[in-house]
Rosetta silent file (secondary structure, phi, psi, omega in degrees, C-alpha in Angstrom):
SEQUENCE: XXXXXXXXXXXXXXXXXXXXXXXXXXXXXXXXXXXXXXXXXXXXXXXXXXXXXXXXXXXXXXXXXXXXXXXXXXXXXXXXXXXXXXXXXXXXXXXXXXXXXXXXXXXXXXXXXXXXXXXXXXXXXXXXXXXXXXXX
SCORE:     score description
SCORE:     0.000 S_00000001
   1 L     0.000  -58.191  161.183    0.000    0.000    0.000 S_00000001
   2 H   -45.667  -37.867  178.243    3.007    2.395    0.910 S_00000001
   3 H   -82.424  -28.981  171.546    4.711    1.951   -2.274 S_00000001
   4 H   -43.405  -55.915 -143.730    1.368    2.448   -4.355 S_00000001
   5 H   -87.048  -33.423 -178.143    0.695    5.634   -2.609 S_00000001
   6 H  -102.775   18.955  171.604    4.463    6.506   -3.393 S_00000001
   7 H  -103.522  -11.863  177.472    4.726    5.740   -6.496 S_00000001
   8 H   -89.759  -29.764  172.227    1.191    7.557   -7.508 S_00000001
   9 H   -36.682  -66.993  142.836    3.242   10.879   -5.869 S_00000001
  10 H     4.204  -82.571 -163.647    5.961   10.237   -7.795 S_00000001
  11 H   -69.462  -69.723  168.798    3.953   10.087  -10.689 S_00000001
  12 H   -37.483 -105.931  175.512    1.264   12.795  -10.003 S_00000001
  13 H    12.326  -73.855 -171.459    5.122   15.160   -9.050 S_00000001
  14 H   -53.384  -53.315  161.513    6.147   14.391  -12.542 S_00000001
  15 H   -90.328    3.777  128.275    3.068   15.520  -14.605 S_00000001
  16 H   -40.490  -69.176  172.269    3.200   18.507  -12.444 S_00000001
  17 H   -67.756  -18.811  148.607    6.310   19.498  -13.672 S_00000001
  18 L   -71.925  -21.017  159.987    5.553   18.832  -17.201 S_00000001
  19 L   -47.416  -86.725  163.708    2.811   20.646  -16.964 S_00000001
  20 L    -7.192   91.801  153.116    4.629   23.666  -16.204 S_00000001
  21 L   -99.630  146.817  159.620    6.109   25.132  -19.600 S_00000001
  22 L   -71.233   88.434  166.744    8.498   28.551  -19.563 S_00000001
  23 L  -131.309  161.960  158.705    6.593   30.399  -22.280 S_00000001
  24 L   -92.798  147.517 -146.905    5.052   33.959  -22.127 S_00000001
  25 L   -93.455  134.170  148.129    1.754   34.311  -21.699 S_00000001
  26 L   -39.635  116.356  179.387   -0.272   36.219  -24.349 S_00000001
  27 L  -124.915 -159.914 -154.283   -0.934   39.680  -22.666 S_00000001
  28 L  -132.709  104.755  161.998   -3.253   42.710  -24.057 S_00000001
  29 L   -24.944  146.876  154.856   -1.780   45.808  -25.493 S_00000001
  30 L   -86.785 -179.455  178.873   -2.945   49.101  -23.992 S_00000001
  31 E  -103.990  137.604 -175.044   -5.457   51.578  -25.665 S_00000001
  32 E  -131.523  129.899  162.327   -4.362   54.965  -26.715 S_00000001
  33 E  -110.847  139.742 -176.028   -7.030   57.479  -27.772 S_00000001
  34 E  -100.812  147.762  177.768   -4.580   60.441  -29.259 S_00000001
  35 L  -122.353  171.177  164.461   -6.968   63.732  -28.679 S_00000001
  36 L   -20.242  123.588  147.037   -7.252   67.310  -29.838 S_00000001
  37 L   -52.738  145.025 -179.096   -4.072   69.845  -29.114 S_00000001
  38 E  -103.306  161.218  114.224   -4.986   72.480  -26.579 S_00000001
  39 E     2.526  122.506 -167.875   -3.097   75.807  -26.930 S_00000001
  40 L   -98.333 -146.689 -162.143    0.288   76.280  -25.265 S_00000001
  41 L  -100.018   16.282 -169.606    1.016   79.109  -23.045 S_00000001
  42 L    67.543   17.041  172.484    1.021   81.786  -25.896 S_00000001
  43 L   -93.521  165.936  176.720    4.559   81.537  -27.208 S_00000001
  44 L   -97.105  164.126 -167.255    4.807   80.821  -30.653 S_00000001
  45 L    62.120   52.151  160.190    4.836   76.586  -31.769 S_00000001
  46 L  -115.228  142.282  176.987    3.786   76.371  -28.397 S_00000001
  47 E  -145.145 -178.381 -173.028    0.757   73.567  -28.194 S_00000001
  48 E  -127.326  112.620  134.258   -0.496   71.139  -25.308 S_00000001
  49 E   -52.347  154.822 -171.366   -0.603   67.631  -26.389 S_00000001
  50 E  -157.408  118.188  155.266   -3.711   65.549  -25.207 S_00000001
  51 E  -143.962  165.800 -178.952   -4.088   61.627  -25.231 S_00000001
  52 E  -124.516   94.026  161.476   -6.325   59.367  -23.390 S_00000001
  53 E   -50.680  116.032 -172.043   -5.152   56.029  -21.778 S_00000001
  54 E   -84.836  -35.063 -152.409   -8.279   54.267  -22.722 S_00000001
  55 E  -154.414  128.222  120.450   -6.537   50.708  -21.376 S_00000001
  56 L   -19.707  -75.591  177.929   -3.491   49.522  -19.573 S_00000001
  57 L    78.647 -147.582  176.320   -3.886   46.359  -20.873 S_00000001
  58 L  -122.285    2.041 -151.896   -1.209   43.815  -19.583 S_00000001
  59 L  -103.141  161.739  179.741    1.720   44.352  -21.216 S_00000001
  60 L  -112.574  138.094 -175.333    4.337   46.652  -19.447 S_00000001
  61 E   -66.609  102.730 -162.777    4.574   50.233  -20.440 S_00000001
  62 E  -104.392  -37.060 -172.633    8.464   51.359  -20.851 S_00000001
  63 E  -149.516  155.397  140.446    7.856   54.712  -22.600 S_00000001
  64 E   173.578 -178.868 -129.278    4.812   56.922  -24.079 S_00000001
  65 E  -175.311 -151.758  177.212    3.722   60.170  -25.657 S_00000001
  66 E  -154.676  120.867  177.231    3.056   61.603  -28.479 S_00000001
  67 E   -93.831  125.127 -177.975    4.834   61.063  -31.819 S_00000001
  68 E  -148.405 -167.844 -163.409    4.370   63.662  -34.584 S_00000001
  69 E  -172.789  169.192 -174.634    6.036   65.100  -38.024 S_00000001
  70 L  -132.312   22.773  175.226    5.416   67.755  -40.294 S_00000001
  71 L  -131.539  116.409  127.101    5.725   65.970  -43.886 S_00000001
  72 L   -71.733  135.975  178.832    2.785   64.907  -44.958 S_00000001
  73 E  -148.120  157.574 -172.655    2.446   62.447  -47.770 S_00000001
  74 E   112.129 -176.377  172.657   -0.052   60.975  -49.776 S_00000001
  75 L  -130.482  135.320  -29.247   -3.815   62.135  -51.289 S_00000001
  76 L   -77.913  153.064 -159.503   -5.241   62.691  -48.514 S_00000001
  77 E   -74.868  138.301  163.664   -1.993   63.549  -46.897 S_00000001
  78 E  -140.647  164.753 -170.282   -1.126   61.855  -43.851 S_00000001
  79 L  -100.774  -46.121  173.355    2.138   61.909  -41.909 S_00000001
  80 L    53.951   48.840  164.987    1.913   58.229  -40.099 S_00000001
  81 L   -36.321  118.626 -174.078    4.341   59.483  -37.590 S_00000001
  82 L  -132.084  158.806 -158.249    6.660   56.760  -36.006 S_00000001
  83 L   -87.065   -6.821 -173.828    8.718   56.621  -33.022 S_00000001
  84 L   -72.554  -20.946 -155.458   12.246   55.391  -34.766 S_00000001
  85 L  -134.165  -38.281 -161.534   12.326   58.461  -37.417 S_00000001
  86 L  -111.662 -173.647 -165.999   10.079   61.575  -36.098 S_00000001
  87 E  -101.519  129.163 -171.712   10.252   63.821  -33.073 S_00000001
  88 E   -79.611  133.558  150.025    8.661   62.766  -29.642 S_00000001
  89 E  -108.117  100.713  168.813    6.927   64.366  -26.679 S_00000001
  90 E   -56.610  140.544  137.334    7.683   61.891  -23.901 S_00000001
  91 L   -96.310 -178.622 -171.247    5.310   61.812  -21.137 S_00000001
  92 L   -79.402  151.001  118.099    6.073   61.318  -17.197 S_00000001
  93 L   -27.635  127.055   -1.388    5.600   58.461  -15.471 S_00000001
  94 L  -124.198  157.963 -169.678    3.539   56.663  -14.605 S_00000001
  95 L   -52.354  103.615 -160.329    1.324   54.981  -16.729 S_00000001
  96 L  -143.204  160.215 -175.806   -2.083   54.939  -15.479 S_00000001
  97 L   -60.657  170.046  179.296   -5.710   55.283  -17.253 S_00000001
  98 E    95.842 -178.176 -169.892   -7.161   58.508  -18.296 S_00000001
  99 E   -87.417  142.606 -161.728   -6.373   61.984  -20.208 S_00000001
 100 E  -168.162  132.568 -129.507   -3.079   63.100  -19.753 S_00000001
 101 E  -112.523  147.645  153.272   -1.799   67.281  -21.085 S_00000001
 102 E   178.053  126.186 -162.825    1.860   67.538  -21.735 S_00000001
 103 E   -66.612  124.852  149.828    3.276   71.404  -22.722 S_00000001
 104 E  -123.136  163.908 -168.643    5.503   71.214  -26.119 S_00000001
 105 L  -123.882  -23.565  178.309    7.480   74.449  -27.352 S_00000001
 106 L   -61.778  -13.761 -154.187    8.881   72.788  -30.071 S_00000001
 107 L  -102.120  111.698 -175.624    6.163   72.288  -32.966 S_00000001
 108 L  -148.844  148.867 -131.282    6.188   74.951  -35.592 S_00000001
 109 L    91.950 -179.002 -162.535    5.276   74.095  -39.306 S_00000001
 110 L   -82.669  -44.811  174.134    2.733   74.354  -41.347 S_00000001
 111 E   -94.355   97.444  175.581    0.892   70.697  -41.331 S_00000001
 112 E   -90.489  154.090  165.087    1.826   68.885  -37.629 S_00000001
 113 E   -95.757   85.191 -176.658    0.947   65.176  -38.018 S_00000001
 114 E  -138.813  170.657 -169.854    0.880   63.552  -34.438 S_00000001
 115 E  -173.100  126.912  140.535   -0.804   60.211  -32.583 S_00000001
 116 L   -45.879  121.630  177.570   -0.161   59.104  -29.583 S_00000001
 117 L  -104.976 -171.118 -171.393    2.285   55.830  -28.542 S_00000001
 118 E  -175.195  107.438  174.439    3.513   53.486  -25.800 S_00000001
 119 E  -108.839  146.522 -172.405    6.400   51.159  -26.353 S_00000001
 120 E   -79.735  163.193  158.840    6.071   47.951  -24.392 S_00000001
 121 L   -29.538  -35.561 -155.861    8.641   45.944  -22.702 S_00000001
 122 L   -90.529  -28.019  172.244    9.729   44.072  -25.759 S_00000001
 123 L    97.051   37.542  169.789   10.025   47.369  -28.031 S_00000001
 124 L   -85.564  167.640 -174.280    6.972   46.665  -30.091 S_00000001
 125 E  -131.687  118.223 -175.589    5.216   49.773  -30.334 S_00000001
 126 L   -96.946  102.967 -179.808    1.453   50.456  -29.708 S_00000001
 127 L   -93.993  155.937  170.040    0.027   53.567  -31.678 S_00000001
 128 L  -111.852 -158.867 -154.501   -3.449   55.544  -31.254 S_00000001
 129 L   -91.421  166.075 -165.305   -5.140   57.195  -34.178 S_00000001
 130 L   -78.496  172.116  168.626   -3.492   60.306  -36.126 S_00000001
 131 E  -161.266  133.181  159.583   -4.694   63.853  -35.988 S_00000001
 132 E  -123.111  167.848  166.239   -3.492   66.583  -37.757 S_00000001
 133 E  -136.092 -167.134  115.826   -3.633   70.244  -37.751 S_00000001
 134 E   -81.332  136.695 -116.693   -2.377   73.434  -39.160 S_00000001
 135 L  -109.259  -47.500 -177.818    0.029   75.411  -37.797 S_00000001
 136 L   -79.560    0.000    0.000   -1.068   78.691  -40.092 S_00000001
């Protein structure tokens, strides 16, 4: 009877641990809504970026902002701003839901292009949708 019951441990122990695999789990991007520019402070190319963490998600948050560009291309022109090639407004830390303002001094042309981003742990990159405006 003792070796039955310690050989079903055994054995129960064993497809425990096969059980187990190291893999990563499928996790959930967050949601970026990119929103309207506010106004800056009255200097000029001064604007207020505005996005809205819609989602967290599950994945961990390393960086995000707002990515934007001033060459438009295409009919109808769009910019499709990315974070490897155009100019950034990091925001602060840390990532938590809701609307979230951050002052740039920097933006002066005629067409800005911008969308909010978020790069993940891994350095995939999670974009929200574009908006443009005119500068003139």
């Amino acid at each position: 009877m003792r070796r039955t019951l310690y050989y079903s441990l055994i054995f129960a122990l064993m497809l425990f641990t096969q059980a187990c695999v190291d893999h990563e789990l499928p996790g959930n991007p967050p949601q970026l809504e990119t929103l309207k520019w506010t106004s800056g402070n009255g200097w000029k190319c001064s604007y207020t970026f505005n996005l809205d963490i819609k989602d967290v998600g599950t994945k961990t948050v390393k960086e995000y902002g707002i990515v934007y560009t001033t060459k438009g291309v295409g009919n109808p022109r769009v910019g499709n701003p990315v974070v490897e090639s155009d100019m950034k407004e990091v925001f602060p830390m840390p990532f938590l839901p809701g609307p979230k303002h951050k002052l740039s001094g920097e933006v002066c042309g005629g067409n800005v292009y911008y969308r909010a981003y978020a790069i993940l742990d891994d350095n995939s990159v999670v974009y929200g949708n574009e908006i443009a405006f005119n500068y003139n």
